[in-house]
C-alpha positions as CSV (number, residue, x, y, z in Angstrom):
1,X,94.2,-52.2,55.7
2,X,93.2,-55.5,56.3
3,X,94.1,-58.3,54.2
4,X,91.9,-59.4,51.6
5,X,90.2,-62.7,51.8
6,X,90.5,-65.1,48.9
7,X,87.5,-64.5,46.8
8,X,86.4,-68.7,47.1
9,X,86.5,-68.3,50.9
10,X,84.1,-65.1,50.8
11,X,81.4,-66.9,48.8
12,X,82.1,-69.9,50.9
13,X,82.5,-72.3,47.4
14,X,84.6,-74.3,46.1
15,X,87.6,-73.5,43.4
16,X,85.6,-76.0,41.1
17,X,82.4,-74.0,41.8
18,X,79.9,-73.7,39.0
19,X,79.1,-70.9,37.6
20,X,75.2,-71.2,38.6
21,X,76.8,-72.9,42.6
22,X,79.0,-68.9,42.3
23,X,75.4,-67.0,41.5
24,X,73.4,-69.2,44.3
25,X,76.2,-68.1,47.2
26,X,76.0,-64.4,45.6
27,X,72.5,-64.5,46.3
28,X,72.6,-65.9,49.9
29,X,75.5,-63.3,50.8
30,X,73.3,-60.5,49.2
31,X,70.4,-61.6,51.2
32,X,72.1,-61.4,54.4
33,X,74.8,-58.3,54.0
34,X,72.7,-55.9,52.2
35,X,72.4,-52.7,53.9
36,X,68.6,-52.4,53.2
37,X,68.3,-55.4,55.8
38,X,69.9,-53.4,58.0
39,X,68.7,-49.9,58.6
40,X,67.5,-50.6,62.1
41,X,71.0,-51.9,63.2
42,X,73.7,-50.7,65.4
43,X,76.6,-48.1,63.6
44,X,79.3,-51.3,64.0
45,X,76.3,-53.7,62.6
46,X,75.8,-51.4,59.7
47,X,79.4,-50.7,59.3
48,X,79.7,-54.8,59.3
49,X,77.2,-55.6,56.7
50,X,78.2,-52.4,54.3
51,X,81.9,-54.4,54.6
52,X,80.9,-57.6,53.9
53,X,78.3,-57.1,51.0
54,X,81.2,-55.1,49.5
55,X,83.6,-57.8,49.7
56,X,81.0,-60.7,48.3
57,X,79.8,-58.2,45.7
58,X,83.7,-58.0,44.7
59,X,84.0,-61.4,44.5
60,X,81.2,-62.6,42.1
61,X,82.7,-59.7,39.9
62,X,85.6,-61.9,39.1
63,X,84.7,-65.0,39.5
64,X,81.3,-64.6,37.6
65,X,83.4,-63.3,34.6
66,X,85.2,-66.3,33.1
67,X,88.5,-63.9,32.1
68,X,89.0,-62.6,35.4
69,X,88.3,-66.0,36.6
70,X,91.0,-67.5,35.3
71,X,93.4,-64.5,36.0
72,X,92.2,-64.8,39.4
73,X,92.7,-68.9,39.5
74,X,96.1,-68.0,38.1
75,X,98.0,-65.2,39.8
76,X,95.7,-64.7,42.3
77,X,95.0,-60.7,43.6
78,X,97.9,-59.8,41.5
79,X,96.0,-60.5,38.3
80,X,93.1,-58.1,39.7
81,X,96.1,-55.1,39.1
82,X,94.2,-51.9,37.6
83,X,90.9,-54.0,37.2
84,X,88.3,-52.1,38.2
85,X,85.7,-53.7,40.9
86,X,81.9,-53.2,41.7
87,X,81.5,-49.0,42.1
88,X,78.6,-48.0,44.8
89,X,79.4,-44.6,44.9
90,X,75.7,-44.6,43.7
91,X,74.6,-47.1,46.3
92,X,74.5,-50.1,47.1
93,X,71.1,-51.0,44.7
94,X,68.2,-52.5,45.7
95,X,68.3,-56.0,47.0
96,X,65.0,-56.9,44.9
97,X,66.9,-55.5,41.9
98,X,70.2,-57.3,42.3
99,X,68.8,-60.7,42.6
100,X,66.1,-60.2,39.7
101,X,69.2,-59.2,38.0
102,X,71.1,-63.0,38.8
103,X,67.8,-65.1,38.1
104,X,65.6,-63.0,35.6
105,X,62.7,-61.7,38.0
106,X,60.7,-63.1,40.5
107,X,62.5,-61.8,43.3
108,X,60.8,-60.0,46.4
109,X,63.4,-59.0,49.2
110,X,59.9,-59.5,51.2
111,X,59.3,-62.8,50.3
112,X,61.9,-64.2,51.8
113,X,61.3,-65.6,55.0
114,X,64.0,-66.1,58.1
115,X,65.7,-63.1,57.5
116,X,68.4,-62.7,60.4
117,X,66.9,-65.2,62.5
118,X,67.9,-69.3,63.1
119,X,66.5,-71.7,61.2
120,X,65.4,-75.3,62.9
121,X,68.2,-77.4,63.4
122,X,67.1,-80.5,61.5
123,X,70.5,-81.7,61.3
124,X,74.3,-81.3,61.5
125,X,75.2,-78.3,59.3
126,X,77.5,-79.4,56.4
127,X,80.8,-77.7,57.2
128,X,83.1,-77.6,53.6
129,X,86.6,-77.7,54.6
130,X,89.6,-76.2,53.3
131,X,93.3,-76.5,53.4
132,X,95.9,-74.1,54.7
133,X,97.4,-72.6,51.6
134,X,101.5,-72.4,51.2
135,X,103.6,-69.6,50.7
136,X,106.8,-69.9,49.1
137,X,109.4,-68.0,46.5
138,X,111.2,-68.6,43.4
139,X,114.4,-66.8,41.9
140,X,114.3,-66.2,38.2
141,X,117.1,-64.6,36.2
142,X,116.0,-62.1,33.1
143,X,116.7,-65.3,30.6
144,X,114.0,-67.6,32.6
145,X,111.5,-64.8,32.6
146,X,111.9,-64.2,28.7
147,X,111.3,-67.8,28.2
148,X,109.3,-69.4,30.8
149,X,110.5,-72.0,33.0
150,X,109.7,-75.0,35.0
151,X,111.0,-75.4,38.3
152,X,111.0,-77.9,41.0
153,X,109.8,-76.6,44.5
154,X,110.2,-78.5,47.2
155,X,107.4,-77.9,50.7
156,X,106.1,-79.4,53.5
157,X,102.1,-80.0,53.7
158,X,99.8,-82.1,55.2
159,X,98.9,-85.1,53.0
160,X,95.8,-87.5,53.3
161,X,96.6,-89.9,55.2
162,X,97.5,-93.1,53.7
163,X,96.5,-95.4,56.5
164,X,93.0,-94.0,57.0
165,X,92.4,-92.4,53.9
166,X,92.2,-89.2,55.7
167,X,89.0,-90.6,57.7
168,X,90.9,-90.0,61.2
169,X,90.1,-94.2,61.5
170,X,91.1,-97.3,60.3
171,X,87.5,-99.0,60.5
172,X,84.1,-97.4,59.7
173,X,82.9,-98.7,63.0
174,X,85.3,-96.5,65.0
175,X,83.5,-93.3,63.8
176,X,80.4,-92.9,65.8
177,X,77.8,-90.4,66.2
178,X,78.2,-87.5,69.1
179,X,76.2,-88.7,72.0
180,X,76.5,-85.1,73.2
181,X,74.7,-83.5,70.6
182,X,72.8,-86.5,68.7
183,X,75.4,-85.9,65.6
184,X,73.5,-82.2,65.2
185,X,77.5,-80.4,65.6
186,X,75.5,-77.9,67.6
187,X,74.0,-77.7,71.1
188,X,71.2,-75.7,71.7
189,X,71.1,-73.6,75.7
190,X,67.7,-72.5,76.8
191,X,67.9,-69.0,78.7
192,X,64.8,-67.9,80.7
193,X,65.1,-64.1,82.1
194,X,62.5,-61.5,82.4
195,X,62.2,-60.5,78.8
196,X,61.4,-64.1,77.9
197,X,63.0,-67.4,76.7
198,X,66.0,-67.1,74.3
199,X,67.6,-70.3,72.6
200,X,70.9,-70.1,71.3
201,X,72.9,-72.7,69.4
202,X,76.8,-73.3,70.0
203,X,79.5,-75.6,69.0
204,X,79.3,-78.8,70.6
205,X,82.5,-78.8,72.9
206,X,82.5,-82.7,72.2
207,X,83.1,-83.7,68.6
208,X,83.8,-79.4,68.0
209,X,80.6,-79.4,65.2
210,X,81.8,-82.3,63.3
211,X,78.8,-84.4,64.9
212,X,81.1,-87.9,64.9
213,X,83.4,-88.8,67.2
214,X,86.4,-91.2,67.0
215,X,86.7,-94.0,69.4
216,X,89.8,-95.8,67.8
217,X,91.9,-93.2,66.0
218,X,94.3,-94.1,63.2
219,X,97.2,-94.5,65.2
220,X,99.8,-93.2,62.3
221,X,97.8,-89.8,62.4
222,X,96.1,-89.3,65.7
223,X,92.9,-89.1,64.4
224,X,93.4,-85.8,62.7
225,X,92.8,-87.5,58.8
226,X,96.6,-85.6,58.0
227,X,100.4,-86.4,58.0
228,X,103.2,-84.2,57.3
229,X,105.0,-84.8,53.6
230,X,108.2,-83.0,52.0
231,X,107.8,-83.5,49.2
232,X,108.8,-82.2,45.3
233,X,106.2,-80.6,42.5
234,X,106.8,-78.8,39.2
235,X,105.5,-75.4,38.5
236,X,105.2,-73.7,35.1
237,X,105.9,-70.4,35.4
238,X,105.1,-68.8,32.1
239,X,107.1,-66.2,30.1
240,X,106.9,-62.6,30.9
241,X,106.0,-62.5,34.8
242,X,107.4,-59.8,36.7
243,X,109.1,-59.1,40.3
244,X,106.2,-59.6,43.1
245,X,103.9,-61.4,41.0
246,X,102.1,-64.4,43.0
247,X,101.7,-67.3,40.9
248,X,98.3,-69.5,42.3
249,X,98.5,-73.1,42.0
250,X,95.4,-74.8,42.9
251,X,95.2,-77.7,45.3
252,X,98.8,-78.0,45.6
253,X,98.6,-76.7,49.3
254,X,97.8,-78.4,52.3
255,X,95.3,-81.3,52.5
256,X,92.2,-80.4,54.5
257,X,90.7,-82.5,57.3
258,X,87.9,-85.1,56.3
259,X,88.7,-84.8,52.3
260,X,87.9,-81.3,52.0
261,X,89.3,-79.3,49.6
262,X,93.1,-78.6,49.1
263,X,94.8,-75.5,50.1
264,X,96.4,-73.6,47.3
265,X,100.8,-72.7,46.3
266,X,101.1,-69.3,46.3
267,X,104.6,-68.6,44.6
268,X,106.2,-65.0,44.8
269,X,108.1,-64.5,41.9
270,X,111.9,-62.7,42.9
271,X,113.6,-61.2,40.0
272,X,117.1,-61.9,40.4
273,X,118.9,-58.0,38.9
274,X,121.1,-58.5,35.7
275,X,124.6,-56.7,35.8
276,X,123.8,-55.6,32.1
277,X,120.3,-54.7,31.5
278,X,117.4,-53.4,33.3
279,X,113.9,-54.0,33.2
280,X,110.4,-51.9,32.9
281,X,107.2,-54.1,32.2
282,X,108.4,-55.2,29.3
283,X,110.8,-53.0,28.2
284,X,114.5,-53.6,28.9
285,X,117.4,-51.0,28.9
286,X,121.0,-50.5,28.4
287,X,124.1,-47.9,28.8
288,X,127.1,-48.0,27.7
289,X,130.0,-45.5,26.9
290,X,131.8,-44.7,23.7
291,X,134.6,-42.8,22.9
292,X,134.4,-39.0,22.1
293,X,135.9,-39.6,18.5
294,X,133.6,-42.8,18.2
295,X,130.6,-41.0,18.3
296,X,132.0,-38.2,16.2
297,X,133.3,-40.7,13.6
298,X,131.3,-43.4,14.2
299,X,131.6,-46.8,15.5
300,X,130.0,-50.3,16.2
301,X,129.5,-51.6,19.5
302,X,128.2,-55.0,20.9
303,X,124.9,-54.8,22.7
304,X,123.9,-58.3,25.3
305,X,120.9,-59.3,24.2
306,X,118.8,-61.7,26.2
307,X,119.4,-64.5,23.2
308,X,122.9,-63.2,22.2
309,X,124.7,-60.0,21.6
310,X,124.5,-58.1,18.7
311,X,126.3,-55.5,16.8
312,X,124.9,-51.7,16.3
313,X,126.0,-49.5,14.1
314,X,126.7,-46.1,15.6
315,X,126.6,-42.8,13.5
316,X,129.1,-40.6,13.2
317,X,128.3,-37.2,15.1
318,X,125.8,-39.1,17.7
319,X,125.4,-37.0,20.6
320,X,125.7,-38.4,24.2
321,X,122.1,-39.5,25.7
322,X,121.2,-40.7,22.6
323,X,118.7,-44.0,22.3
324,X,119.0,-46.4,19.7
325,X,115.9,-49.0,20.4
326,X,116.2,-52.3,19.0
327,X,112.6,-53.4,18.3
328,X,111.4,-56.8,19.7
329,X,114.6,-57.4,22.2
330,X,112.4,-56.9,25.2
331,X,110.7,-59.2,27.1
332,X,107.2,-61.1,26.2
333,X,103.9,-59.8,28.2
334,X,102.9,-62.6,30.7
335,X,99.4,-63.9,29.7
336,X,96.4,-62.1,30.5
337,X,98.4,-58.6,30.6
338,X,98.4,-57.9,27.2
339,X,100.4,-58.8,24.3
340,X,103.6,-58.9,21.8
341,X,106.8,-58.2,23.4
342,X,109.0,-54.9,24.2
343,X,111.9,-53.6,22.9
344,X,115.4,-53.1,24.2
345,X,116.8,-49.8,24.5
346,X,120.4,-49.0,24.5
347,X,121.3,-45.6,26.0
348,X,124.6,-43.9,24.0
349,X,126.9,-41.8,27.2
350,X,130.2,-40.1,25.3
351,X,133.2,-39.8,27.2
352,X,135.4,-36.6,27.7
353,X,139.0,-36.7,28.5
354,X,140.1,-34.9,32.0
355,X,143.6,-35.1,30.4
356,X,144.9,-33.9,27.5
357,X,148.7,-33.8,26.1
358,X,150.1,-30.8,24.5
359,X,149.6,-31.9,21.4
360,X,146.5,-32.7,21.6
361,X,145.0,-29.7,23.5
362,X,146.6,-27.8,20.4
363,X,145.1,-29.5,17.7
364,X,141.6,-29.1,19.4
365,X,142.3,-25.5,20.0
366,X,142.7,-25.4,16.3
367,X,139.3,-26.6,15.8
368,X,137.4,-25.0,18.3
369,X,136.3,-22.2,16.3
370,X,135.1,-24.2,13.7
371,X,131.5,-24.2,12.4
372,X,131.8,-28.2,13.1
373,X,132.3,-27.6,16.0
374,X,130.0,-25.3,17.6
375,X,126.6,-25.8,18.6
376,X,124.1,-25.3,16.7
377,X,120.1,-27.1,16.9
378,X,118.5,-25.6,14.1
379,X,120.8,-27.8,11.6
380,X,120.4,-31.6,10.8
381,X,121.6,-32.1,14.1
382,X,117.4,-30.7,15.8
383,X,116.4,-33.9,15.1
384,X,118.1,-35.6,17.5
385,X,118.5,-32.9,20.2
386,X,114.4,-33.1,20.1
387,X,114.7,-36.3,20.3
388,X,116.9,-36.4,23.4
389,X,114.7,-34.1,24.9
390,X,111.9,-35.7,24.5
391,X,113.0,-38.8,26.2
392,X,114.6,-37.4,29.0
């Protein structure tokens, strides 16, 4: 499967997009990928378009809904988990109906003029530019998680640079229009053949569609607007994330060329394993062994807690695999997955003796055909046979 795109990149806006700048790219990408425009294509043209209005439709979903917005801006596709997206196994809709829908009528999908052809070039096309983003990882222990943390993270990423101001030139005057293609970014070829004239329009090999050309480059950056930093940011990572999650920190990736927009920090979070206690969501668990007289008498043992330990009382005659839960010892649920916080677990194993002495095997021999001592659900002791069973 390929990998999806970031949802921004689709629509072709920015991450400080609008809300009505995220409905106006919706529109132009529903105008040119809808499959009603393109009945009379080829199979891979149709295959193309039913792809790409899938993936734009998508991603004005979440991005036109303010809460998965801000998911989205903040864990990026891992805050889309078990969110449902746009379902066409009715069809895709008609294209007249979808964009009455976004701008309360007065749509007609044949009103629209220029559909799949080129428009005049009147003019350079104004390309947006956008940083690389930048992967990297953090290790949290179990006590970080349950309390959220800030960490330092230190990266390497292109910076403005400071020289230039990330205009590629010291001096305004350096930066001169393409005398290739007249500061258009595009050259047009004229091909005659039998069926007629075609004009086509292609990157001008010269200034590569910028439409400006440098003629006295900065010389601390080459022209290229960019230098390389190391350098050292914060990051909150909030309570309650789990193993895998990627955190998304806006405009802390790489500087784009020209002053375009940043690139984002994408942070995997690692959960380093605790000796003691192990996690699901945000429940955490814990085993430990007692003696077999313990859990016929009773005892108290000392369960690690993620803010201490604490002593639980065991009751006489508990039976191995029992659960005691302590309520609210689990961990809290990151923001935007829910709410509260789970509970901790502890999982009771009794210990049998291989060896016995003499005196010992006699004086359980004694008891083993008392009533205590045998088996028996349907008394007081159901409860928490059922209640083993039920868990396990």
């Amino acid at each position: 499967m390929a990998e999806k795109r970031d949802y921004y990149e689709v629509l072709g806006v920015a991450k400080t997009a609008s809300a009505d700048e995220i409905k106006l790219a919706y529109r132009k990408a529903a105008m040119k990928w809808h499959p009603d425009r393109w009945v009379d294509g080829t199979d891979q043209e149709k295959k193309t378009a039913e792809e790409n209005f899938k993936e734009a439709s998508e991603a004005y979903s979440v991005l036109s809904d303010p809460q998965k917005k801000s998911r989205y801006d903040q864990f990026g596709f891992a805050g889309m988990d078990g969110q449902p997206g746009p379902d066409f196994s009715g069809g895709f809709g008609n294209l007249n109906d979808i964009l009455n829908d976004l701008f309360g009528g007065g749509f007609s999908f044949g009103g629209f003029g220029g559909f799949g052809g080129s428009s005049a070039r009147g003019g350079a096309q104004q390309r947006v530019y956008k940083g690389r983003d930048i992967r990297t990882r953090v290790r949290l222990t179990l006590d970080e998680i349950s309390k959220g943390v800030e960490k330092e993270i230190t990266i390497e990423r292109n910076r403005q640079c400071p020289d230039c101001g990330g205009k590629g030139a010291r001096n305004a005057a350096d930066i001169k229009t393409c005398p290739n293609c007249n500061g258009q970014g595009q050259v047009q070829q004229v091909v005659n053949s039998l069926f007629g004239r075609t004009i086509t329009y292609t990157t001008c090999p010269q200034c590569g569609g910028e439409g400006k050309v440098i003629s006295n480059p900065c010389h601390t950056c080459n022209g290229t607007g960019l230098v390389r930093k190391r350098e050292t940011i914060k990051v909150k990572i909030p309570a309650g994330v789990e193993n895998g999650m990627q955190l998304t920190i806006r405009g802390e990736g790489h500087a784009a060329p020209h002053n375009g927009t940043n690139g984002d920090l994408l942070v995997l979070i690692e959960e380093i394993g605790d000796s003691n206690l192990k996690r699901d969501g945000k429940n955490l668990f814990y085993s430990t062994t007692i003696s077999v007289t313990d859990a016929i008498l009773g005892c108290e043992i000392t369960v690690p807690c993620l803010d201490g330990s604490y002593k639980v009382k065991i009751d006489p005659g508990t039976q191995s695999g029992s659960v005691v839960k302590l309520r609210g010892k689990g961990l809290p649920a990151v923001q935007g997955y829910g709410s509260g916080t789970g509970d901790l677990f502890v999982k009771i194993l009794v210990w049998i003796p291989k060896k016995l002495s003499r005196s010992e095997k006699e004086a359980l021999e004694n008891m083993r055909g008392s009533k205590s001592f045998t088996p028996d659900p349907s008394r007081e002791d159901k409860a928490v046979f059922d209640k083993i069973k039920d868990i396990f």
